[in-house]
C-alpha positions as CSV (number, residue, x, y, z in Angstrom):
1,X,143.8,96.9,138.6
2,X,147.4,95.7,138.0
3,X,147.2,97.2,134.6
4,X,145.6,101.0,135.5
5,X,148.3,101.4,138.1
6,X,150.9,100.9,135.9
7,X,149.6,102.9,133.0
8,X,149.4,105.7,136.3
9,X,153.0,105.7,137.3
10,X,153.7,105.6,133.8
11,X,151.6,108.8,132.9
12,X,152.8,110.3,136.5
13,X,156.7,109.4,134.9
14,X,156.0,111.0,131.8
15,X,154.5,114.6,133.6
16,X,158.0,114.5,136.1
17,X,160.0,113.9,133.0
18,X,159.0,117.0,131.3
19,X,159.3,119.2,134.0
20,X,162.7,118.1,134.8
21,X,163.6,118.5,131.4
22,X,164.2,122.6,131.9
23,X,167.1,125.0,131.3
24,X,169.0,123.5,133.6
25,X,169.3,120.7,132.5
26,X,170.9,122.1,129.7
27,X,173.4,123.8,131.5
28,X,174.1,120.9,133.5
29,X,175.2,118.7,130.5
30,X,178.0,121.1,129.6
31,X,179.2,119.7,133.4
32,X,179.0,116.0,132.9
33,X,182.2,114.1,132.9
34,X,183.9,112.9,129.9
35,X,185.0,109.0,130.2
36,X,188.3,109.7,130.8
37,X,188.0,112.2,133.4
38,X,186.0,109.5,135.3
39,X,188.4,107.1,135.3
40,X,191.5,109.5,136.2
41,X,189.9,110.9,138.9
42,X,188.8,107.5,140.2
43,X,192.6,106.0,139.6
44,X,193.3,109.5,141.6
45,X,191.7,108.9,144.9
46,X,192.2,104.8,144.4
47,X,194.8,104.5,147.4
48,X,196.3,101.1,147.8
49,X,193.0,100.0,146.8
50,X,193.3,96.5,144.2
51,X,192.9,96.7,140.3
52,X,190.0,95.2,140.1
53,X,188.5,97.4,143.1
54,X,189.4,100.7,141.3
55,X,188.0,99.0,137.5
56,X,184.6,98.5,139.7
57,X,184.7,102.1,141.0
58,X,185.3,103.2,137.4
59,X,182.5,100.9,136.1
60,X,179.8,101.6,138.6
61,X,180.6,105.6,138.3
62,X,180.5,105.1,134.1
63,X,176.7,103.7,134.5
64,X,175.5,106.5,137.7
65,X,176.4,109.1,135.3
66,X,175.0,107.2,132.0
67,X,171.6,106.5,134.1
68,X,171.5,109.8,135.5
69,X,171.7,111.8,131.7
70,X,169.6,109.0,130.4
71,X,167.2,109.8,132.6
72,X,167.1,113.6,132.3
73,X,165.1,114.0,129.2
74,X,162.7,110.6,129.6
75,X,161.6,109.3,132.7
76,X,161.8,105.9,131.0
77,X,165.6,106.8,129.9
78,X,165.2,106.5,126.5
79,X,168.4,107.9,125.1
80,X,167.1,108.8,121.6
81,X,164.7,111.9,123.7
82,X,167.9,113.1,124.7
83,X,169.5,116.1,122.7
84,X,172.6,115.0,119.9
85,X,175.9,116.2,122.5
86,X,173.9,114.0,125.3
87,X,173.6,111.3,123.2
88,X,177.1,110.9,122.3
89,X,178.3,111.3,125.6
90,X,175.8,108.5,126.4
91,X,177.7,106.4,124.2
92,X,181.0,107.3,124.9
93,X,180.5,106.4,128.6
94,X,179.2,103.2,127.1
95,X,182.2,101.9,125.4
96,X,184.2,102.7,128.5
97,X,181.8,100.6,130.7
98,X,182.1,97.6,128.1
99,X,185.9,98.2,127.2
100,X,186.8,97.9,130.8
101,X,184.3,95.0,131.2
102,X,185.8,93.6,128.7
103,X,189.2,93.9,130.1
104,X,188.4,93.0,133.4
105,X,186.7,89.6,131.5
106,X,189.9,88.8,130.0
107,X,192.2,88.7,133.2
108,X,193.1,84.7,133.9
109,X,190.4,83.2,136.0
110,X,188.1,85.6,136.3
111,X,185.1,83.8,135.0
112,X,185.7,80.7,137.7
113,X,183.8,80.4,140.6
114,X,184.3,82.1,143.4
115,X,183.9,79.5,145.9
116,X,182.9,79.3,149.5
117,X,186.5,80.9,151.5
118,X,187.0,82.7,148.3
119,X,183.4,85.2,149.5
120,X,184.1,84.6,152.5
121,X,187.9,86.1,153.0
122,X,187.0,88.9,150.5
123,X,190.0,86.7,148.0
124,X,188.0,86.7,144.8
125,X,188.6,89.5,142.2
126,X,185.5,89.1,140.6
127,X,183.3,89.8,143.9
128,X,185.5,93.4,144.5
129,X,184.9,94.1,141.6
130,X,181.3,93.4,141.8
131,X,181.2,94.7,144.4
132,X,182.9,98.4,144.4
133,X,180.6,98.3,140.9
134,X,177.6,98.1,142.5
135,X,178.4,101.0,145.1
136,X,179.6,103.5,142.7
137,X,176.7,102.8,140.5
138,X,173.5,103.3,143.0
139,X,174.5,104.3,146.4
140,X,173.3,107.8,147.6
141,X,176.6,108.2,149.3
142,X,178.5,107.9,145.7
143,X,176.0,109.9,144.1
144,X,176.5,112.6,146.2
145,X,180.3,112.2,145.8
146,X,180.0,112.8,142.2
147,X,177.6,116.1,142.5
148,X,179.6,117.5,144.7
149,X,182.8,116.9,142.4
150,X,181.0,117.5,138.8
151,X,178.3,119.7,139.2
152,X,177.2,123.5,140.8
153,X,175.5,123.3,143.7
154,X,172.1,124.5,142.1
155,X,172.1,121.1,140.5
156,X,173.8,118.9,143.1
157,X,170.3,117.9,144.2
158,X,168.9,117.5,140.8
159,X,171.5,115.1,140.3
160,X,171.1,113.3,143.3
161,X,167.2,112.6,142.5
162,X,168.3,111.0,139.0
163,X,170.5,108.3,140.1
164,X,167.6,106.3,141.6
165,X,165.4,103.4,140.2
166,X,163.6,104.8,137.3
167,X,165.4,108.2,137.2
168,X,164.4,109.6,140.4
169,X,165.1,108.7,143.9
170,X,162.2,110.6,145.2
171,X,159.7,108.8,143.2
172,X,161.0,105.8,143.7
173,X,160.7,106.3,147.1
174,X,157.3,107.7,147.2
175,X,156.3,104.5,145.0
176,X,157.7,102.0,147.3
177,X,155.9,103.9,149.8
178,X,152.4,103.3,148.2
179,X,153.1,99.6,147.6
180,X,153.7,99.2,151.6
181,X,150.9,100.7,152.2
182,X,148.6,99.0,149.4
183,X,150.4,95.9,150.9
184,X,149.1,96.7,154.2
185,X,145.7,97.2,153.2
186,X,145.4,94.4,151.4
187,X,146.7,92.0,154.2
188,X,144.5,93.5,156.4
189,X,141.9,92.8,153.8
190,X,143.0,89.3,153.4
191,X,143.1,88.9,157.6
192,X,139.8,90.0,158.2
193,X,138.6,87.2,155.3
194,X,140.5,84.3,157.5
195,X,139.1,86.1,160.9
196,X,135.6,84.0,160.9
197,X,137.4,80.9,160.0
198,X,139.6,81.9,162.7
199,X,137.3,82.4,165.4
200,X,135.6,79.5,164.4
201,X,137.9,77.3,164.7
202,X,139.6,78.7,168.1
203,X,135.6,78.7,169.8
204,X,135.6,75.0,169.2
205,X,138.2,74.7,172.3
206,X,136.1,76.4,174.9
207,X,133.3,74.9,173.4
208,X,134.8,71.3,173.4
209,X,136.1,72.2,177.2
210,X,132.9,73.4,178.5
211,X,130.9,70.4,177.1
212,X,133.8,68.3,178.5
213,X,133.4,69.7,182.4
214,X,129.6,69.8,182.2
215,X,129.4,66.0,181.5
216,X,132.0,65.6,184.2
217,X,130.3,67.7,186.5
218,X,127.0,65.9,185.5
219,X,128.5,62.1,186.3
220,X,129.8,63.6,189.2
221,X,126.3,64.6,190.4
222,X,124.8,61.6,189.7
223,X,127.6,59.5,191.4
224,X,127.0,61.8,194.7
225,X,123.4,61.5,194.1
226,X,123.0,57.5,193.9
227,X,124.8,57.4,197.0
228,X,122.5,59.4,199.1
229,X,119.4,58.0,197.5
230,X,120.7,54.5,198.7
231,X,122.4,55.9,202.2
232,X,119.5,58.3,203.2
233,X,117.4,57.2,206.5
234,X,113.7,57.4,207.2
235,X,114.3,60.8,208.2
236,X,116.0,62.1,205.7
237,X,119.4,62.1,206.9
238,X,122.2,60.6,204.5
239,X,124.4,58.4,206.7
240,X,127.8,58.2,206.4
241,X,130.6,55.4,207.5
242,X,132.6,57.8,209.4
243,X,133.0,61.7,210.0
244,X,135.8,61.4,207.1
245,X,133.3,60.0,204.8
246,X,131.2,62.2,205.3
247,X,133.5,65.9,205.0
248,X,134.8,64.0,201.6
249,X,131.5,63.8,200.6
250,X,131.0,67.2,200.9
251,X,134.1,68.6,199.3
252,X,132.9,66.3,196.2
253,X,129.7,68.3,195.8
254,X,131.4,71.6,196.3
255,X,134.2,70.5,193.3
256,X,131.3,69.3,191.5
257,X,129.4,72.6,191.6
258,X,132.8,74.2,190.9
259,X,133.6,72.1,188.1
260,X,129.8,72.5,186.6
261,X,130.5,76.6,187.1
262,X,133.5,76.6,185.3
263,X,132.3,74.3,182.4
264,X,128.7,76.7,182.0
265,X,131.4,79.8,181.9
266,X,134.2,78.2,179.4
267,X,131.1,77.3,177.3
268,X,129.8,81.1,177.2
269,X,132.9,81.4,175.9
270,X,133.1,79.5,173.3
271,X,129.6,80.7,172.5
272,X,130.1,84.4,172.4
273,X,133.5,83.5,170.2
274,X,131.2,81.3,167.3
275,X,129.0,84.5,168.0
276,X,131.7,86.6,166.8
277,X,132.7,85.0,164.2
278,X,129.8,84.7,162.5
279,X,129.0,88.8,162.9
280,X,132.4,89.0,161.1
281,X,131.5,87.3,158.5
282,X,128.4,89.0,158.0
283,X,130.0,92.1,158.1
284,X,132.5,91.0,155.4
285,X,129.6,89.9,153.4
286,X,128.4,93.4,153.3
């Protein structure tokens, strides 16, 4: 099953693939960035933000734009679909992701731990770096940032879509989509196996209870009964001690008919829950 929904959103990959790969497309590459645009206009805007903040911005902005044109002409962004001019600016925003990588690896330090205080007072390099990186380079907000800067609005959109997981946002979306609900069905699947075993094992407590109040009740009435078989006159009239004996009497017979109610009713209960149980697992069986 595993296997034939792959090979689906593979196929379904391949279809979007070639109908994104249109005229416009074309157009658009004329529009992409070169390296060194990138980083100027990321230096640009930097503020008083750190080096190693504005290397992340230029980093994760390098990879957006190398994913997005990666993606353009193969769902699966394999660069060799894509047309010769893509392909070297592929690798030109390559060697700037790796040559400032590579800088950024050779500052003092940088590959030592950050430590506990060091994440949590925002003090280590590596982690703004990291982090800015990882903003730049997936974020919808940062994606939009760069169509609106780069590209015509027509495209903007277009853009937008490619930056996501596999080279489309929507899909991506619309995929994680069918997972929750496949994940749904399938622990609703999975509940309704337990659900016998479940009531099962909950209609052994009203079960147990009512059993346990019955016998009660039943001790009771035999207690109640030996007395008045031994206290009852030639009349028929069970004799008491006192007036008090006899009102506690009574108010022992009326618990013990309680008691013997409640117990027959908690039982039912129990019954009808085993009942239930096993209809569900008949009807799972089905």
């Amino acid at each position: 099953m595993k296997m034939i929904a792959t090979l689906a959103i593979a196929l379904l990959g391949a279809c979007v693939g070639s109908v994104w790969a249109a005229d416009g497309d074309s157009t658009a590459l004329k529009r992409y960035p070169s390296p060194e645009q990138v980083q100027s206009d990321i230096l640009a805007d930097a503020g008083d933000a750190e080096p190693e903040e504005v290397a992340g911005r230029q980093a994760g902005r390098l990879m957006m734009l190398h994913s997005a044109l990666a993606h353009t002409w193969s769902s699966s962004g394999n660069v060799s679909q894509a047309p010769p001019s893509a392909r070297e600016l592929l690798d030109a925003y390559s060697q700037a992701y790796r040559a400032i990588n590579k800088r950024m690896e050779a500052e003092p330090g940088w590959r030592d731990k950050c430590g506990y205080f060091g994440n949590l007072f925002d003090t280590c390099r590596r982690q703004r770096f990291v982090r800015e990186m990882g903003y730049f380079k997936a974020s919808p907000q940062a994606a939009q940032e760069v169509a609106q800067r780069y590209f015509p609005p027509e495209y903007q959109d277009r853009f937008v879509d490619l930056t996501g997981v596999g080279g489309s946002r929507q899909r991506f979306a619309d995929y994680q989509s069918e997972r929750h609900e496949a994940g749904r069905a399938e622990r609703g699947r999975e509940f309704r196996k337990k659900l016998p075993l479940i009531l099962g094992g909950l209609s052994l407590i009203p079960l147990g209870i009512g059993v346990g109040l019955l016998a009660l009740a039943r001790q009771t009435g035999n207690s109640l009964n030996r007395y008045e078989f031994h206290n009852t006159s030639a009349g028929g009239v069970v004799e008491f001690a006192s007036f008090e004996a006899s009102k506690a009497h009574e108010r022992k017979r009326v618990m013990q008919r309680l008691i013997a109610n409640v117990g027959y009713l908690v039982l039912m209960i129990g019954v009808l829950g085993f009942g239930l149980a096993v209809g569900v697992l008949i009807s799972n069986s089905q």
